[in-house]
C-alpha positions as CSV (number, residue, x, y, z in Angstrom):
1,X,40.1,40.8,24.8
2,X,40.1,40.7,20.9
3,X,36.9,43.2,20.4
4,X,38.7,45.7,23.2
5,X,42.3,45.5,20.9
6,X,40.0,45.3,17.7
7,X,38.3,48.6,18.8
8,X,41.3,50.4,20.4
9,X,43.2,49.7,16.9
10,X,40.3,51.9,15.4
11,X,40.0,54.4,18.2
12,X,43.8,55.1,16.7
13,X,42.7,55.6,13.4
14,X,39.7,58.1,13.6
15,X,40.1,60.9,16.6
16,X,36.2,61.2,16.2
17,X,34.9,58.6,18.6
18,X,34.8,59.2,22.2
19,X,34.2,55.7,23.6
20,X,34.6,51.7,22.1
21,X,30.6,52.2,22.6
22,X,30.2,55.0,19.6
23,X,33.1,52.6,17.6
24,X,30.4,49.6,17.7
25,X,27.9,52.0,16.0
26,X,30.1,52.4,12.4
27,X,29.2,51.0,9.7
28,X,32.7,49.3,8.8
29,X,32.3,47.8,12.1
30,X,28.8,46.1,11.5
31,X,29.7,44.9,8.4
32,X,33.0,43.3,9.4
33,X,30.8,41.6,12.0
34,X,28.1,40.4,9.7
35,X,31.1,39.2,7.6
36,X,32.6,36.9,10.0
37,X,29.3,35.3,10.3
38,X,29.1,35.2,6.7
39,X,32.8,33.9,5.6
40,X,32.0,31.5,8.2
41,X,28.7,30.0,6.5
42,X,30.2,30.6,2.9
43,X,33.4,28.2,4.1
44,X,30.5,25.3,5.3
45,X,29.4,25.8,2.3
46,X,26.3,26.9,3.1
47,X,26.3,29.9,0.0
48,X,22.8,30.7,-0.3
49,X,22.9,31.9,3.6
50,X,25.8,33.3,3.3
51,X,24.6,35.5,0.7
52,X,21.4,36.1,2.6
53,X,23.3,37.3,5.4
54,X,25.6,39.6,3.2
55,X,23.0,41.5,1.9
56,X,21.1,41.8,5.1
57,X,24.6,43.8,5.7
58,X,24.7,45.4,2.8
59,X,21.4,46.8,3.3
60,X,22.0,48.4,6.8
61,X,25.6,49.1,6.2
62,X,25.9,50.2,2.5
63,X,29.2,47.8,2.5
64,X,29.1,45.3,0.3
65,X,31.7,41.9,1.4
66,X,31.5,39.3,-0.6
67,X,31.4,36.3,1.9
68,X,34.4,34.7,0.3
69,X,37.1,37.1,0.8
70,X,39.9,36.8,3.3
71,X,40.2,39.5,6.3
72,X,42.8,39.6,8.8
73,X,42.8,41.2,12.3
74,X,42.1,45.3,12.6
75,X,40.3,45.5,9.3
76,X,38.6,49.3,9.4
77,X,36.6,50.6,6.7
78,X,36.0,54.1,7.4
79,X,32.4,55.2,6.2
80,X,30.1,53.3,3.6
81,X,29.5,52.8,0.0
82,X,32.8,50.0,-1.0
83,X,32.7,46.8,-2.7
84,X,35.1,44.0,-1.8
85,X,35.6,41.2,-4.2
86,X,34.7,37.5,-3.6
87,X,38.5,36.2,-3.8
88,X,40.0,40.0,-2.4
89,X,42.3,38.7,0.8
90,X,43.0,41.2,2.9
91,X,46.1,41.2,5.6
92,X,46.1,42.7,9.1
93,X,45.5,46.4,9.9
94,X,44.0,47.5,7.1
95,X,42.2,50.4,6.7
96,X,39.8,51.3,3.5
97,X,38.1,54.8,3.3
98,X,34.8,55.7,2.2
99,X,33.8,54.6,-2.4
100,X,36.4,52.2,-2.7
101,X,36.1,49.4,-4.7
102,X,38.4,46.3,-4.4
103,X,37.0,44.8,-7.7
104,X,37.6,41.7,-10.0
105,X,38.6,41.3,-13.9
106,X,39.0,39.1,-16.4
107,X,35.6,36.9,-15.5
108,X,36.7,34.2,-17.9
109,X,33.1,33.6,-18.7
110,X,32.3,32.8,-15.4
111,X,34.6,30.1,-14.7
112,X,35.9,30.7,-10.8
113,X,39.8,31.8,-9.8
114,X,41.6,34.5,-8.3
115,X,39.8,38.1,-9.6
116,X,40.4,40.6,-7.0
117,X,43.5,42.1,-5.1
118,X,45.5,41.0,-2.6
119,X,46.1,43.5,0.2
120,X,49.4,43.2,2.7
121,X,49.4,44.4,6.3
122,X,48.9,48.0,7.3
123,X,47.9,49.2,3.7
124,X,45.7,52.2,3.3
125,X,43.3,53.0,0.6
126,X,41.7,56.8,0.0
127,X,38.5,57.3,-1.1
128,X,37.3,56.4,-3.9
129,X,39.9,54.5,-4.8
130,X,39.6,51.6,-7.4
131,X,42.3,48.8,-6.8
132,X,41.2,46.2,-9.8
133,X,42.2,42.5,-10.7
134,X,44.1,39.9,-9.0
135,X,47.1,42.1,-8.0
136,X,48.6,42.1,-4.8
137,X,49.0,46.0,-2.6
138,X,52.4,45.6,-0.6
139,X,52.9,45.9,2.8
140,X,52.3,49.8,4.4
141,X,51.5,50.5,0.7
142,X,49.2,53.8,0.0
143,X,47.0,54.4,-2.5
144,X,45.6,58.1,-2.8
145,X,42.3,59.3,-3.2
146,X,40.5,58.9,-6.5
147,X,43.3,56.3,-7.9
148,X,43.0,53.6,-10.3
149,X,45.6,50.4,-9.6
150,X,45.8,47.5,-12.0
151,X,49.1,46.4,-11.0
152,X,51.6,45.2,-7.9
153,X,52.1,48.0,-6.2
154,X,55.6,47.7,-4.0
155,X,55.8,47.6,-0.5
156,X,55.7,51.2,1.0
157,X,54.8,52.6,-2.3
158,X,52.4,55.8,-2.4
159,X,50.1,55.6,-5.6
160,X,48.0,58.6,-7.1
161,X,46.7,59.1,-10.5
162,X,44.9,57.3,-13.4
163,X,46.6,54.8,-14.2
164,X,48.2,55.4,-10.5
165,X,51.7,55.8,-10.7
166,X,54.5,55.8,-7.2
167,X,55.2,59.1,-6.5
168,X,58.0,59.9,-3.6
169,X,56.9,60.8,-0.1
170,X,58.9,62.8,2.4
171,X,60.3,61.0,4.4
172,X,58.6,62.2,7.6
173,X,55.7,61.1,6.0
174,X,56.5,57.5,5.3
175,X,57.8,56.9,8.6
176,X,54.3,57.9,10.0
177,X,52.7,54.8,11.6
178,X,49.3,56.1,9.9
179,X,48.4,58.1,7.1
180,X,44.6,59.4,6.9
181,X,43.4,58.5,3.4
182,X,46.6,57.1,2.4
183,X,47.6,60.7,1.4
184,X,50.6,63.3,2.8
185,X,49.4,66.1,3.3
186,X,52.6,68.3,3.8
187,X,52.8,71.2,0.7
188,X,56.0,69.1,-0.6
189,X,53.4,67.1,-1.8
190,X,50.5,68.1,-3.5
191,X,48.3,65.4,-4.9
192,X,46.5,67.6,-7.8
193,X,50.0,69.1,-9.1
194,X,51.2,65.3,-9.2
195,X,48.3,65.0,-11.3
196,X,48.7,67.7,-13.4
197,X,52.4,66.8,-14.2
198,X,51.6,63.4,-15.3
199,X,48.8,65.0,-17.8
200,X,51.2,67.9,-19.0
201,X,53.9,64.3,-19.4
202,X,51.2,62.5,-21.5
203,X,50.0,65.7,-23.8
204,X,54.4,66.1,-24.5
205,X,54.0,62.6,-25.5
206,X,51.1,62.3,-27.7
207,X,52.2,65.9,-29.3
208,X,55.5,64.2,-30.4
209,X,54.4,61.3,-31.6
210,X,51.8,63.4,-33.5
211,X,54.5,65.5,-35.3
212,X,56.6,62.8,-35.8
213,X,53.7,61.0,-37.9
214,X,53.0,64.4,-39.5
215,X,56.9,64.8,-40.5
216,X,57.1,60.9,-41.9
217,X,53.5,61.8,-43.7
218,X,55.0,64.9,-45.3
219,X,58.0,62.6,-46.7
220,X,56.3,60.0,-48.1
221,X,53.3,62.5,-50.0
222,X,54.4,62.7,-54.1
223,X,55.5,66.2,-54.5
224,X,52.8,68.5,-56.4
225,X,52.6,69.9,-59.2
226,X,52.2,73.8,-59.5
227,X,49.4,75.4,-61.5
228,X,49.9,78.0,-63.9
């Protein structure tokens, strides 16, 4: 039975629950369900109950689904409080942690078209997490917590930072069939460091670029004058 696999797939996921019955209680759950009913009103074109019924969801939930986007099989958003997109499409096995917002830019002063990301199968997105503008996640990609991703990421790729940038993953780690919160947690990888290094990279940057506009100032001032 679909709901059984559906609620197995989680069960594999999360080591909290101890029955299916406790993984019909979670909030990701409920709001996938309201969603079906939802994507299945907004494709009748029937928008205004649609939208009803999405923020009927959204109020018991704290999930917001816009009832356009696109969600395959074994979606799992683990705890409350994320926003997904009106055209987000979003493959199978999926799983989206708690503050995450797959969001839309560019409005074009309101005229319709593809705004939000396009997720492949078995990515995983951390907490808080912002993936932004019609971009497409690739297949068993991971973004980290806290990220910001406005472009393709690769297929396999692990993403932390702001902007997020790949970062290598052992490779114990990338051949793990999950990862919780889309982050290694081995001390060969240390999300914060990564963080730090890409900062300390920047600062090196900006400080020569600085001194190089200091030295070409310096050049082209008229020499002075001394007072006596």
């Amino acid at each position: 039975m679909a709901l059984i696999a559906y609620l197995d797939s989680i069960k594999s996921r999360d080591p909290a629950p101890r029955s299916r019955w406790e993984v019909l209680t979670y909030p990701g759950v409920l709001a996938l369900g309201f969603h079906r009913i939802a994507h299945a009103l907004f494709k009748a074109r029937l928008f205004l109950v649609a939208r009803i019924v999405n923020h009927i969801s959204r109020f018991f939930t704290a999930i917001d689904i816009h009832p356009g986007a696109r969600i395959g099989r074994n979606f799992f958003i683990d705890h409350g409080f994320v926003v997904i997109g009106e055209t987000a499409e979003i493959g199978d096995n999926v799983t989206i942690y708690q503050c995450v917002t797959l969001g839309g830019t560019d409005p074009a002063g309101g005229i319709a078209g593809k705004r939000h990301p396009t997720l492949e199968d078995g990515v995983i997105i951390g907490s808080g997490a912002q993936v932004l503008g019609p971009i497409t996640v690739g297949t068993r990609a991971r973004i980290g917590a806290n990220a910001v991703v406005t472009r393709d990421v690769p297929e396999g790729a692990t993403m932390v930072g702001i902007p997020a940038k790949a970062v290598p993953v052992d490779a114990g780690d990338y051949a793990k069939p999950f990862m919780p919160y889309g982050t290694p947690c081995s001390q060969k990888f240390d999300p914060e460091t990564q963080k730090f290094e890409l900062l300390r990279c920047e600062v090196e940057t900006l400080r020569a670029r600085l001194d190089a506009m200091t030295e070409e100032e310096r050049r082209k001032a008229p020499g002075k004058t001394a007072k006596g």
